[in-house]
PyMOL Python script that loads the backbone (N, CA, C, O; Angstrom):
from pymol import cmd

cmd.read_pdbstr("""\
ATOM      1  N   UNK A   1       0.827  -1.167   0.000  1.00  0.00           N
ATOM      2  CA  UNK A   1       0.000   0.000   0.000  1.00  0.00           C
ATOM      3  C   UNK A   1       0.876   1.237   0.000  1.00  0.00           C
ATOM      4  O   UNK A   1       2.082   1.163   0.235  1.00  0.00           O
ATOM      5  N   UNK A   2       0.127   2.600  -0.320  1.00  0.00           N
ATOM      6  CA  UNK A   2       1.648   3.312  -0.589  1.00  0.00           C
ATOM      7  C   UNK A   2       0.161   4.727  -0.540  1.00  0.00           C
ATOM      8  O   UNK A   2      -0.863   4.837  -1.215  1.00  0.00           O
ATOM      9  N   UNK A   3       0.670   5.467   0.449  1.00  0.00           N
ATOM     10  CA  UNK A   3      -0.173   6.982   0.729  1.00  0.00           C
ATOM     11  C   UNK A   3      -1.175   7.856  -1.232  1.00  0.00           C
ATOM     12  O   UNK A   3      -0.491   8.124  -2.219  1.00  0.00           O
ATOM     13  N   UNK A   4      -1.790   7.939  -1.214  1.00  0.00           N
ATOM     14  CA  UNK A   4      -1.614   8.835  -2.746  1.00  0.00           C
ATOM     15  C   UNK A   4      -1.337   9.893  -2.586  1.00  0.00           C
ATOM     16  O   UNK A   4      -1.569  10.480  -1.530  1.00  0.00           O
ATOM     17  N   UNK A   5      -0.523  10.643  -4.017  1.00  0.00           N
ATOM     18  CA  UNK A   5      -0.116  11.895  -3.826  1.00  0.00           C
ATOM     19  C   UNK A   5      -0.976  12.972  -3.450  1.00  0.00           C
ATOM     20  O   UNK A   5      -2.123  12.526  -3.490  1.00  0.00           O
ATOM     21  N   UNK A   6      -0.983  14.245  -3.084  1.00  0.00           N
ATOM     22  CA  UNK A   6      -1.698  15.355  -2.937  1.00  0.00           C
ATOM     23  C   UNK A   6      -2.499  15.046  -1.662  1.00  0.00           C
ATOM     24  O   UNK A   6      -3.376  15.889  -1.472  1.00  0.00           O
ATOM     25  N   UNK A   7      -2.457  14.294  -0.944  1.00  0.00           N
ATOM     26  CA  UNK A   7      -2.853  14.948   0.073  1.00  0.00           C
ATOM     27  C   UNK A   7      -2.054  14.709   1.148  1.00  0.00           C
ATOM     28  O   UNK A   7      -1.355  13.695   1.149  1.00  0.00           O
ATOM     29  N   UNK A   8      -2.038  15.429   2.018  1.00  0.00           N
ATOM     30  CA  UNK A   8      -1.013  16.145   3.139  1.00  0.00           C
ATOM     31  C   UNK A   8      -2.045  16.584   4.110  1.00  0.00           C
ATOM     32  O   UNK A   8      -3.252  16.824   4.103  1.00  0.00           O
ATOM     33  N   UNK A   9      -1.042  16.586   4.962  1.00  0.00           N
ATOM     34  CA  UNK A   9      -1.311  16.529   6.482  1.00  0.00           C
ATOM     35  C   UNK A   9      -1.228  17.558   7.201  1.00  0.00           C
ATOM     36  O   UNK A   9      -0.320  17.415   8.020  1.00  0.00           O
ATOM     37  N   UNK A  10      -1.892  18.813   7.313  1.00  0.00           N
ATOM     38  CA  UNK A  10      -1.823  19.853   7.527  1.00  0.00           C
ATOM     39  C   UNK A  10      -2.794  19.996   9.910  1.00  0.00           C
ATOM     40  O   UNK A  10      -3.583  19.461  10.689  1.00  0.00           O
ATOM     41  N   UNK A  11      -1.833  21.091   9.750  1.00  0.00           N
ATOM     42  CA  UNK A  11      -2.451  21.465  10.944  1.00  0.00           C
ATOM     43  C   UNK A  11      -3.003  22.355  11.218  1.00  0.00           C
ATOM     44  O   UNK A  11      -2.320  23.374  11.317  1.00  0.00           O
ATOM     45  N   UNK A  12      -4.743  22.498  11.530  1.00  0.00           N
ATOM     46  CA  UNK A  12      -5.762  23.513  11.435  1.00  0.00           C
ATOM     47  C   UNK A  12      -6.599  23.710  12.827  1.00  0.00           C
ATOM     48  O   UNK A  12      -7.501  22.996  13.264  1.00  0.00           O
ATOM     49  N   UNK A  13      -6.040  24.871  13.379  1.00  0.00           N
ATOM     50  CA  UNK A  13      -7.142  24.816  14.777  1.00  0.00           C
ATOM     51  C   UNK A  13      -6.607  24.072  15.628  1.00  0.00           C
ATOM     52  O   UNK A  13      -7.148  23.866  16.714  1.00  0.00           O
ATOM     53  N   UNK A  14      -5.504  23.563  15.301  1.00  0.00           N
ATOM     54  CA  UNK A  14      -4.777  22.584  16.619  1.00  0.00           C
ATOM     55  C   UNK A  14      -5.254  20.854  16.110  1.00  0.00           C
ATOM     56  O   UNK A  14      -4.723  19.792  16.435  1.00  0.00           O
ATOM     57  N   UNK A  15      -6.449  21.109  15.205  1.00  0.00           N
ATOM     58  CA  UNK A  15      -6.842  19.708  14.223  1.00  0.00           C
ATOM     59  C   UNK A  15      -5.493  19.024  13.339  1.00  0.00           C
ATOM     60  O   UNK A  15      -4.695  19.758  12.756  1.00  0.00           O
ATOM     61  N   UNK A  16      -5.406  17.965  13.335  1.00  0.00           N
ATOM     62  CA  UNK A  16      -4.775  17.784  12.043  1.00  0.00           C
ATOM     63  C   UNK A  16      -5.757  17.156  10.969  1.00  0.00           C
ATOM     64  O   UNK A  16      -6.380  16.160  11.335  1.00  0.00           O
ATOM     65  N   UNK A  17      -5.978  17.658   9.602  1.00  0.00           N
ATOM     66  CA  UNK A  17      -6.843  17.106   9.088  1.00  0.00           C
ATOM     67  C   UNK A  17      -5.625  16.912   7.695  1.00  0.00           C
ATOM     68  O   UNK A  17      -4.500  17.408   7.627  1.00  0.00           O
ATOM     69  N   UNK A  18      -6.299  16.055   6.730  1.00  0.00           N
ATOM     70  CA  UNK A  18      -5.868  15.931   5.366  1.00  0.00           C
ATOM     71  C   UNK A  18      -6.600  16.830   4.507  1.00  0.00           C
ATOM     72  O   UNK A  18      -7.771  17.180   4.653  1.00  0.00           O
ATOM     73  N   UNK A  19      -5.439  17.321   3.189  1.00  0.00           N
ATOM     74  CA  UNK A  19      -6.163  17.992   2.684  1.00  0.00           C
ATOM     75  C   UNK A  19      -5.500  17.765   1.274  1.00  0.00           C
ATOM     76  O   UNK A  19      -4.346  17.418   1.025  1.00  0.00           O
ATOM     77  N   UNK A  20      -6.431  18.023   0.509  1.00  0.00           N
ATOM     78  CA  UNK A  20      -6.325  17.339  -1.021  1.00  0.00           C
ATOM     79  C   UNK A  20      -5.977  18.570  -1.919  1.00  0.00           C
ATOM     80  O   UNK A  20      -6.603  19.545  -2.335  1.00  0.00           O
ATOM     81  N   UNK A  21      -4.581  18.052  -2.045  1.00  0.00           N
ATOM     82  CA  UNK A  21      -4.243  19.260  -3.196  1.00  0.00           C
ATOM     83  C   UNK A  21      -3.759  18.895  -4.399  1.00  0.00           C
ATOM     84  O   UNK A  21      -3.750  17.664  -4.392  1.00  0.00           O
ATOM     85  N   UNK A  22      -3.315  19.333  -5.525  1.00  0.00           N
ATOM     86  CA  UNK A  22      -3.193  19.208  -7.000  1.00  0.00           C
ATOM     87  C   UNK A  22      -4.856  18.831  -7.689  1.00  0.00           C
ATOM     88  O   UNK A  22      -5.948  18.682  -7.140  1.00  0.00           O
ATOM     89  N   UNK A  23      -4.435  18.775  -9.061  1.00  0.00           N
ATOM     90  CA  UNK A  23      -5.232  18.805 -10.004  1.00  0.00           C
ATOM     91  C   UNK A  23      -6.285  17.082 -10.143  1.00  0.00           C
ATOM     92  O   UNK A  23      -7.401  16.812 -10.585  1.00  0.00           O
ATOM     93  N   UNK A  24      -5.611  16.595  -9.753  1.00  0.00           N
ATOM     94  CA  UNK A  24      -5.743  14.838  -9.631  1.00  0.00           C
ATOM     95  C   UNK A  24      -6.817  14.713  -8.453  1.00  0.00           C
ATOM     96  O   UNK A  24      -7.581  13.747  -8.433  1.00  0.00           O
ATOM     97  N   UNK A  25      -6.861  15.716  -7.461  1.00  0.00           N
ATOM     98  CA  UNK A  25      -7.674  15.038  -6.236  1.00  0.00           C
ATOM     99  C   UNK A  25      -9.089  16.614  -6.604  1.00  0.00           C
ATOM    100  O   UNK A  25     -10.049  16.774  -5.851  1.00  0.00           O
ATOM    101  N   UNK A  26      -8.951  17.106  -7.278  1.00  0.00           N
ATOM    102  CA  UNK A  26     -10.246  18.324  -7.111  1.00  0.00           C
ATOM    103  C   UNK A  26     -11.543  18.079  -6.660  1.00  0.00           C
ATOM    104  O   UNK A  26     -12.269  18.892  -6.088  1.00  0.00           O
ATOM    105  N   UNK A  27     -11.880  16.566  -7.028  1.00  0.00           N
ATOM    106  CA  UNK A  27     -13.356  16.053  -6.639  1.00  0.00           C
ATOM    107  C   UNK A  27     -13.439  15.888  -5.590  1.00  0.00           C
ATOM    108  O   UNK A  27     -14.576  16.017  -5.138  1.00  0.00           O
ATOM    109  N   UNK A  28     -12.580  15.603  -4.835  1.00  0.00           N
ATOM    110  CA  UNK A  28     -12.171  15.729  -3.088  1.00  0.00           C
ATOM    111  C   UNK A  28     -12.835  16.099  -2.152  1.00  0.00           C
ATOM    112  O   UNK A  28     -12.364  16.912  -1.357  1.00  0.00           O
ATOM    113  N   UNK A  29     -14.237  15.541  -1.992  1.00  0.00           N
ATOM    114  CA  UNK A  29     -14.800  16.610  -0.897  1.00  0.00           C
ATOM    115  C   UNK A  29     -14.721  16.329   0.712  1.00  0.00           C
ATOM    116  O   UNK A  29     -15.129  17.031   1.638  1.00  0.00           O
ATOM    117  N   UNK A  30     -14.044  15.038   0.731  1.00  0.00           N
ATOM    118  CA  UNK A  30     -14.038  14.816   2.240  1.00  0.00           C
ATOM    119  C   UNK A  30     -13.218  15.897   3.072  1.00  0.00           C
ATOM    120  O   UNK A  30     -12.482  16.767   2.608  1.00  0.00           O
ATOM    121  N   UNK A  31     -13.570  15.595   4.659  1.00  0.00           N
ATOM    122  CA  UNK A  31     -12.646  16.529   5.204  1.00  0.00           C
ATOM    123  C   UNK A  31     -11.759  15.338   6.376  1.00  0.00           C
ATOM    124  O   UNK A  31     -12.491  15.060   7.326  1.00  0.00           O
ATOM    125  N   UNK A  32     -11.063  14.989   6.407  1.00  0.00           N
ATOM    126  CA  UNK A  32     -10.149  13.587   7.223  1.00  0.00           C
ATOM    127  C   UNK A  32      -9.555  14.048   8.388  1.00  0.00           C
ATOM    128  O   UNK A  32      -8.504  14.644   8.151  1.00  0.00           O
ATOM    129  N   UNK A  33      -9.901  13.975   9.760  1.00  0.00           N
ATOM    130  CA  UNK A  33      -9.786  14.318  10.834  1.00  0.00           C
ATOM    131  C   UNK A  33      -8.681  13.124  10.869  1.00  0.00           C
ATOM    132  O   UNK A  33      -8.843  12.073  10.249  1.00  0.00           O
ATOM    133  N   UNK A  34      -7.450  13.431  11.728  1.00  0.00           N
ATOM    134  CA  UNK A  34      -6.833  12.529  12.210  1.00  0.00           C
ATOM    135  C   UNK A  34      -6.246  12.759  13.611  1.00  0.00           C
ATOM    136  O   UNK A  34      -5.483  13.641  14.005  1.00  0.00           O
ATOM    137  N   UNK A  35      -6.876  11.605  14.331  1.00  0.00           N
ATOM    138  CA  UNK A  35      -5.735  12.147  15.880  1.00  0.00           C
ATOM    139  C   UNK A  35      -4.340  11.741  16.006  1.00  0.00           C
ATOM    140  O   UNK A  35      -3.879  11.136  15.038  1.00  0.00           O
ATOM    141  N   UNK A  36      -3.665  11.926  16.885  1.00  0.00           N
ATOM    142  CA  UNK A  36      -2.765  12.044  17.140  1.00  0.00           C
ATOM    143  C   UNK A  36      -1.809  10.767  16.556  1.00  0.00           C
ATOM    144  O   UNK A  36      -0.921  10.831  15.706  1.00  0.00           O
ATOM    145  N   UNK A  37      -2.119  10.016  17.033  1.00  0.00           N
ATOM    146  CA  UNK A  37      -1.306   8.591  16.591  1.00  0.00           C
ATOM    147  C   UNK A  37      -1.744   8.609  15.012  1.00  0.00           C
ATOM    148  O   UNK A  37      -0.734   8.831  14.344  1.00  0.00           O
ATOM    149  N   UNK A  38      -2.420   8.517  14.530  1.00  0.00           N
ATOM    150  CA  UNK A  38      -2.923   8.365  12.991  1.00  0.00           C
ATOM    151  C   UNK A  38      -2.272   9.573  12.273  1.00  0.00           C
ATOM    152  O   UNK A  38      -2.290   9.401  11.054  1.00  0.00           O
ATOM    153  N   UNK A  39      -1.864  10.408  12.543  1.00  0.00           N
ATOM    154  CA  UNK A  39      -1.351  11.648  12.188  1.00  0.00           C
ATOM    155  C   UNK A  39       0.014  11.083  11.868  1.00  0.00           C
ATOM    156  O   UNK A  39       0.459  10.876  10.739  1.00  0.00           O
ATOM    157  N   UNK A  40       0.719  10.827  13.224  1.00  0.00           N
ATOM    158  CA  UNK A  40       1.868  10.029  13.416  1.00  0.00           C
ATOM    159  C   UNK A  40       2.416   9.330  11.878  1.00  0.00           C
ATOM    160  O   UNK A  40       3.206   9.631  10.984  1.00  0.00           O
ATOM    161  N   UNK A  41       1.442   8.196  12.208  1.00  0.00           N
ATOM    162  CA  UNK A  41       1.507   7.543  11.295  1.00  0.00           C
ATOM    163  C   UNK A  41       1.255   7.956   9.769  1.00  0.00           C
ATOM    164  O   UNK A  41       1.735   7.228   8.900  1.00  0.00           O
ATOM    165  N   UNK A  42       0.642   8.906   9.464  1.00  0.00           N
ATOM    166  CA  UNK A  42       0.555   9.330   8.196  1.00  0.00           C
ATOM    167  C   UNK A  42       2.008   9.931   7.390  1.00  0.00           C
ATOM    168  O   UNK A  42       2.490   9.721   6.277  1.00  0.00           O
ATOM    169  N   UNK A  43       2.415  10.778   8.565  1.00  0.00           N
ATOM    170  CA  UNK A  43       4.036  11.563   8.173  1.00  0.00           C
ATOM    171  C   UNK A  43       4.219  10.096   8.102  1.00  0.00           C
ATOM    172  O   UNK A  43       3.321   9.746   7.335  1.00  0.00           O
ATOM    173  N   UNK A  44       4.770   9.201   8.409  1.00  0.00           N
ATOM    174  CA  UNK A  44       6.011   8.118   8.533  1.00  0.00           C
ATOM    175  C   UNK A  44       5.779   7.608   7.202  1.00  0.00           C
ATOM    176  O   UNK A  44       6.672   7.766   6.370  1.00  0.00           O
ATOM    177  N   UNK A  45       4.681   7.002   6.868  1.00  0.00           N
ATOM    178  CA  UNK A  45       4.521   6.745   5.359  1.00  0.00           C
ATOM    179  C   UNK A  45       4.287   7.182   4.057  1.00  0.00           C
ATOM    180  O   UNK A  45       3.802   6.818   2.985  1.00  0.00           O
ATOM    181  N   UNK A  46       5.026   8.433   4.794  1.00  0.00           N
ATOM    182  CA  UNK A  46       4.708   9.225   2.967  1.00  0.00           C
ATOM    183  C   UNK A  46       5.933   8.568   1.957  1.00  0.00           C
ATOM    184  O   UNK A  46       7.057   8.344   2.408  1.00  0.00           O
ATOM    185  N   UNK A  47       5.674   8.373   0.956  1.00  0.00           N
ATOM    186  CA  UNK A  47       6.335   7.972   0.076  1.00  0.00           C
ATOM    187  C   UNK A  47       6.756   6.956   0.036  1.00  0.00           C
ATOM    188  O   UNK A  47       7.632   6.685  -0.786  1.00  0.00           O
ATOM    189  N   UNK A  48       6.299   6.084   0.871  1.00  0.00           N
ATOM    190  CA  UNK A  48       6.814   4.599   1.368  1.00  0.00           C
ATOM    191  C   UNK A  48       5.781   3.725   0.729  1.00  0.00           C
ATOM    192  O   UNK A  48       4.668   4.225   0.567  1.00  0.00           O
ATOM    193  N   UNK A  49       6.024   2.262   0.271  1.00  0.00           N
ATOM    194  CA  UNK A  49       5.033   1.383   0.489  1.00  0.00           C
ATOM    195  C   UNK A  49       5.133   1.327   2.180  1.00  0.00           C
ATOM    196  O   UNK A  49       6.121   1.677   2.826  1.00  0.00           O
ATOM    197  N   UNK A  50       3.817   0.778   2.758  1.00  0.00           N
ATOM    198  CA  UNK A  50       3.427   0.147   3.963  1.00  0.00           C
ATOM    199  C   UNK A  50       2.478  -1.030   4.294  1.00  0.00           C
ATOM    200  O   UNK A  50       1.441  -1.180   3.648  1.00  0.00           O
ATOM    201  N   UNK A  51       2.734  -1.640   5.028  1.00  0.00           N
ATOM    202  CA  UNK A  51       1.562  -3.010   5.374  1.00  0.00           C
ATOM    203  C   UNK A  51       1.132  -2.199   6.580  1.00  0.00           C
ATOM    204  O   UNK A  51       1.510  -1.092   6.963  1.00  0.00           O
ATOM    205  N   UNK A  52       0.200  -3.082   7.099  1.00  0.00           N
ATOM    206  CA  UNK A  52      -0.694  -3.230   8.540  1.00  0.00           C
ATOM    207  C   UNK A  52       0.478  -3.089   9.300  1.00  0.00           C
ATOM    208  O   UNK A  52       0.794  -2.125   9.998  1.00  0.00           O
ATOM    209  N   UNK A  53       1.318  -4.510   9.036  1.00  0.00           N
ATOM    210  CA  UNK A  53       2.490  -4.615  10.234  1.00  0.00           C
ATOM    211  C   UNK A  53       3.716  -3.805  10.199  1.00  0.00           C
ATOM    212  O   UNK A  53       4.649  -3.781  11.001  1.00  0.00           O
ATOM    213  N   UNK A  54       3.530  -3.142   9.103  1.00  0.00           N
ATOM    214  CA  UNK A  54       4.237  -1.728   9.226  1.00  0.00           C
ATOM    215  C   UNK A  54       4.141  -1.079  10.380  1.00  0.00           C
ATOM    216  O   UNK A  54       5.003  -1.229  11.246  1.00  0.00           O
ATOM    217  N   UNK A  55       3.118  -0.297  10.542  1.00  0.00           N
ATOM    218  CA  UNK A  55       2.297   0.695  11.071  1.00  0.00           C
ATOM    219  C   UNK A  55       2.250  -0.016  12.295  1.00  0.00           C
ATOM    220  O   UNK A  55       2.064   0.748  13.242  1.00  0.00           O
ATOM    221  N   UNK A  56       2.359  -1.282  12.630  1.00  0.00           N
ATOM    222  CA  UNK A  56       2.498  -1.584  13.900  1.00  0.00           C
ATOM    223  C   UNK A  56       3.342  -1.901  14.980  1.00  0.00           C
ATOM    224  O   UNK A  56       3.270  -2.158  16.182  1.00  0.00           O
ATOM    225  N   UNK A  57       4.733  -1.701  13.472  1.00  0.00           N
ATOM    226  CA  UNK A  57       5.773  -1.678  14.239  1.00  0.00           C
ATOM    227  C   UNK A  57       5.966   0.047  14.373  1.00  0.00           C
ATOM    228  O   UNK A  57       6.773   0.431  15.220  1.00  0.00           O
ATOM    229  N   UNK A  58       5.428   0.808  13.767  1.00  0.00           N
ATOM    230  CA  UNK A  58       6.044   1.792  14.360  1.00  0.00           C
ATOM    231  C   UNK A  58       4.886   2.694  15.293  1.00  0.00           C
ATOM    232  O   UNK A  58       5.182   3.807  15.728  1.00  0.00           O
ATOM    233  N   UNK A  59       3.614   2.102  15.525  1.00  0.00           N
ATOM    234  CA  UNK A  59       2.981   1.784  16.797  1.00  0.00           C
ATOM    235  C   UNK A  59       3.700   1.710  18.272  1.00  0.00           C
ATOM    236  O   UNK A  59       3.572   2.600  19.112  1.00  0.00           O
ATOM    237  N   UNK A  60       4.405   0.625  18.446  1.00  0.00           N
ATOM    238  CA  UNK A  60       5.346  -0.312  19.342  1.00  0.00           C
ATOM    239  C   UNK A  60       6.254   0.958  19.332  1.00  0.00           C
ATOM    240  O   UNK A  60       6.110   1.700  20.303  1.00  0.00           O
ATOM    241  N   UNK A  61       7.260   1.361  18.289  1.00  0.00           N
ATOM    242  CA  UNK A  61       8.132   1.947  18.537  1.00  0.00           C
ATOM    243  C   UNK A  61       7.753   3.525  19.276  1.00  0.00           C
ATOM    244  O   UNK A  61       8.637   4.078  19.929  1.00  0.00           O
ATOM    245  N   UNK A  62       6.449   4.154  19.124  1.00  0.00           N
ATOM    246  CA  UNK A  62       6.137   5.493  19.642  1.00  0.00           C
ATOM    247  C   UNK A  62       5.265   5.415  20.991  1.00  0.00           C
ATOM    248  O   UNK A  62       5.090   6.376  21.740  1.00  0.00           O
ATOM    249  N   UNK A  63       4.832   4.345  21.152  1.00  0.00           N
ATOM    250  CA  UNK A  63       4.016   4.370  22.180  1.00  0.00           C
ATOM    251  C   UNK A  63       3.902   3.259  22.951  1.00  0.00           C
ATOM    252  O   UNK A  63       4.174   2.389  22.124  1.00  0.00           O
ATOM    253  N   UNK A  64       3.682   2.686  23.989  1.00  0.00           N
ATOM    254  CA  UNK A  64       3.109   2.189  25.123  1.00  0.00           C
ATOM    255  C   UNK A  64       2.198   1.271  25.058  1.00  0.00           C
ATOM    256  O   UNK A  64       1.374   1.355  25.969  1.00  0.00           O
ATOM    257  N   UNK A  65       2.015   0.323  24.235  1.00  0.00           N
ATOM    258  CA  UNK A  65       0.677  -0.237  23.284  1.00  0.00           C
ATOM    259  C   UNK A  65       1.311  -1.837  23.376  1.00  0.00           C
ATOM    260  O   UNK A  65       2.454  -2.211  23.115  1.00  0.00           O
ATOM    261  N   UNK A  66       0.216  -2.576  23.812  1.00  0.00           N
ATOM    262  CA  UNK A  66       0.673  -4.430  23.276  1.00  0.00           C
ATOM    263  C   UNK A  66       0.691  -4.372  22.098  1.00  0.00           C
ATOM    264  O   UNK A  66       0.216  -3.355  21.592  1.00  0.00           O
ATOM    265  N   UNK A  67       1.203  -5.359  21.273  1.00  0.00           N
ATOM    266  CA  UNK A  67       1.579  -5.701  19.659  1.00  0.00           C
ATOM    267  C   UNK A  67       0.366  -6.152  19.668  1.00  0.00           C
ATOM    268  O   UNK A  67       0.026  -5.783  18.544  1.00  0.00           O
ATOM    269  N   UNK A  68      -0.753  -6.798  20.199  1.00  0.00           N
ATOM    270  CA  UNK A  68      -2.174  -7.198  19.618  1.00  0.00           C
ATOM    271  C   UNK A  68      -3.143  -6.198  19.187  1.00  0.00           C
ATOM    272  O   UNK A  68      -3.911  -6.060  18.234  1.00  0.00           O
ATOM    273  N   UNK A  69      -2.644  -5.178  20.842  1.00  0.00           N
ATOM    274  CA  UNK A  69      -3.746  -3.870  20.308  1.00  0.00           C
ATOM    275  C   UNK A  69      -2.567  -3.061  19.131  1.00  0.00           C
ATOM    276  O   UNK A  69      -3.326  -2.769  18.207  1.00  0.00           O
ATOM    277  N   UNK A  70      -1.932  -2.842  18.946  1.00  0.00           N
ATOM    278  CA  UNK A  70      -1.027  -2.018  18.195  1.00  0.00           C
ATOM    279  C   UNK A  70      -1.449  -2.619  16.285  1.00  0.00           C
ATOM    280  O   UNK A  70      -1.657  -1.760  15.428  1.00  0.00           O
ATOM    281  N   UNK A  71      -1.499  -4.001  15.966  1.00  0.00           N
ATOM    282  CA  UNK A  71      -2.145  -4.583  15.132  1.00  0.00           C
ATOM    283  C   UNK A  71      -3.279  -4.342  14.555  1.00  0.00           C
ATOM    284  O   UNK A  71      -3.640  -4.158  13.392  1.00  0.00           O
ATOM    285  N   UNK A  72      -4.044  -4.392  16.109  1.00  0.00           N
ATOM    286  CA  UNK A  72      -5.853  -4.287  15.396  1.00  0.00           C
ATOM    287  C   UNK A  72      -6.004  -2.915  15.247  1.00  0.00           C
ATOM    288  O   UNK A  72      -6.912  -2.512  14.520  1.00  0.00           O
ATOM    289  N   UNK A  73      -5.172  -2.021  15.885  1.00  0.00           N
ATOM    290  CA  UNK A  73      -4.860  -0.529  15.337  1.00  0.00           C
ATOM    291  C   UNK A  73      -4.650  -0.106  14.425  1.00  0.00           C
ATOM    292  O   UNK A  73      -5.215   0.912  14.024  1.00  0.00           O
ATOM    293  N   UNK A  74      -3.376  -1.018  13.492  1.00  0.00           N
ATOM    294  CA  UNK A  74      -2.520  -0.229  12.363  1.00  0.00           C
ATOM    295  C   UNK A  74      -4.352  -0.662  11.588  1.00  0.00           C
ATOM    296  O   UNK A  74      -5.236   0.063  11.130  1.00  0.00           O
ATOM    297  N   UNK A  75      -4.245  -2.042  11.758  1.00  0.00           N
ATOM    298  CA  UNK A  75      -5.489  -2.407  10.403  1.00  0.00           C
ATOM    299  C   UNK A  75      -6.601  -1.738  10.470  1.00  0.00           C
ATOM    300  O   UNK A  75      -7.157  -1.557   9.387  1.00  0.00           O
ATOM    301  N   UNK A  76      -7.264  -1.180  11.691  1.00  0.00           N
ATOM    302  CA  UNK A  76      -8.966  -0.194  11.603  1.00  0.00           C
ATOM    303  C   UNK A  76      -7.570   1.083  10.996  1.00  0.00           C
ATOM    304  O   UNK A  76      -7.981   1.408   9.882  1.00  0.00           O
ATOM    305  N   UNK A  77      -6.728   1.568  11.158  1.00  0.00           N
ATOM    306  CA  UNK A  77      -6.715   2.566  10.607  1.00  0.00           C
ATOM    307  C   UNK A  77      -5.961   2.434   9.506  1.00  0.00           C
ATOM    308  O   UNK A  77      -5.241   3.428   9.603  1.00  0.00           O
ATOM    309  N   UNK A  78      -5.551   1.733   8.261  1.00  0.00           N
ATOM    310  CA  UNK A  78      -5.601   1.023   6.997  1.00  0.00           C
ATOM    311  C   UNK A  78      -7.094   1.401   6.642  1.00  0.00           C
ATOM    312  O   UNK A  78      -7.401   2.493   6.163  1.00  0.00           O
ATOM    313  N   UNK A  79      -8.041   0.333   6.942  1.00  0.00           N
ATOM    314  CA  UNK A  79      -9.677   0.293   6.223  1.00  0.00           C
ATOM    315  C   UNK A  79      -9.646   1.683   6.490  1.00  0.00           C
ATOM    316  O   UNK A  79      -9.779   2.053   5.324  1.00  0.00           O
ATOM    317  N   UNK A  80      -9.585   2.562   7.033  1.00  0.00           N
ATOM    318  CA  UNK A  80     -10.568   3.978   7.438  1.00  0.00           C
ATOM    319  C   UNK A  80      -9.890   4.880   6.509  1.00  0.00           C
ATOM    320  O   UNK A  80     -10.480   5.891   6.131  1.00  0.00           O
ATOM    321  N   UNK A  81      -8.504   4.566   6.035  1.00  0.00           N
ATOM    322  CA  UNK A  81      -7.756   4.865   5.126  1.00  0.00           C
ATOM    323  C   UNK A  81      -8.110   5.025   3.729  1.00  0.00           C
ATOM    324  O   UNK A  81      -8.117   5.984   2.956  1.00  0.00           O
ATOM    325  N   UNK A  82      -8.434   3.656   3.631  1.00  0.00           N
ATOM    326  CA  UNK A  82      -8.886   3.056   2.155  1.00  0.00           C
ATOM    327  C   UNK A  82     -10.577   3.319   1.874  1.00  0.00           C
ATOM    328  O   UNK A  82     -11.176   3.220   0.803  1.00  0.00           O
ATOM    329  N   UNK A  83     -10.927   3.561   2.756  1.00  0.00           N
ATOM    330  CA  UNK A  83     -12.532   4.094   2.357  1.00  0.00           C
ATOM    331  C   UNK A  83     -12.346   5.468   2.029  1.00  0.00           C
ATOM    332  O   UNK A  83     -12.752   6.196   1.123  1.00  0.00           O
ATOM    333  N   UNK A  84     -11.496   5.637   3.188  1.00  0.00           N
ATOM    334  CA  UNK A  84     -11.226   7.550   2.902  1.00  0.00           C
ATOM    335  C   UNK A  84     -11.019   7.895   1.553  1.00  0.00           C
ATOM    336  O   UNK A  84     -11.319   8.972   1.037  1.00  0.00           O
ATOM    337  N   UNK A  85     -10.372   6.708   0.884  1.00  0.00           N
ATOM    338  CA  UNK A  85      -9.639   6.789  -0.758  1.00  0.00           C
ATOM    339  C   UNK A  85      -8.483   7.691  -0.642  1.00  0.00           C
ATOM    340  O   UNK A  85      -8.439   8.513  -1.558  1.00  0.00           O
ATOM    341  N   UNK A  86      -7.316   7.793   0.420  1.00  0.00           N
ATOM    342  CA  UNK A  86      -6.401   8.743   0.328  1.00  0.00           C
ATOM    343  C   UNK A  86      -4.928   7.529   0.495  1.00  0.00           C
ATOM    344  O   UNK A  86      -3.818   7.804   0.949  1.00  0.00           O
ATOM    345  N   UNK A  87      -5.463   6.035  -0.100  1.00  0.00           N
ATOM    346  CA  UNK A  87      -4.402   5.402   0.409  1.00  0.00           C
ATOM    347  C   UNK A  87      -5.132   4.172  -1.082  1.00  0.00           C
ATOM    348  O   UNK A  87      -6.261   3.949  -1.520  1.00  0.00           O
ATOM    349  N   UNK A  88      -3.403   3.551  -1.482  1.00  0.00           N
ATOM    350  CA  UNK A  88      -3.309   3.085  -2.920  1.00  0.00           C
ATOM    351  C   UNK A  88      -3.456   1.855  -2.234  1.00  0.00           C
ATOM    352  O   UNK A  88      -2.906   1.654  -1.151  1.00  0.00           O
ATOM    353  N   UNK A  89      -4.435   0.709  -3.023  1.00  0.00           N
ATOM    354  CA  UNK A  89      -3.382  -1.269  -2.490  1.00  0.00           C
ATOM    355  C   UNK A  89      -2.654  -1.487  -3.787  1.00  0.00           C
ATOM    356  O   UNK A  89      -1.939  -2.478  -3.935  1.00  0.00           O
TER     357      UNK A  89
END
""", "prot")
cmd.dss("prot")
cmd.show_as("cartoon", "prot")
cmd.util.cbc("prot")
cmd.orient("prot")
């Protein structure tokens, strides 16, 4: 899986939301709230391919989290990703 281009991770109001820029994303109408850890994780994989167990190792590495919950983490926030449509398989 690998982030798609143009959208970025901006910080609004103390929010971090995504926001869809270039010519490729214009139909774009969502607005993508992300907290803190999901944020995290968004910088780390820009330009990267990533798996689930990506994201869960670098889960483990930032925070305080069992590898089971850190797992069922990276993957709800993968799907929430991929519905969002701001993330390639």
């Amino acid at each position: 899986m690998k982030a798609k281009p143009g959208f970025n991770l901006r910080e609004v109001c103390g929010e971090n939301i995504i926001v869809a820029e270039g010519k490729e994303n214009i139909d774009f109408s969502n607005i993508i709230s992300m907290n803190e850890s999901s944020a995290y994780l968004w910088k780390m994989i820009q330009g990267k391919d990533f798996t689930p167990e990506a994201l869960q190792q670098l889960l483990l590495e930032e925070y305080e989290v069992e590898e089971e919950t850190a797992l069922a983490d990276a993957k709800a926030v993968v799907q929430q990703w991929i519905k969002a449509g701001i993330v390639e398989e």
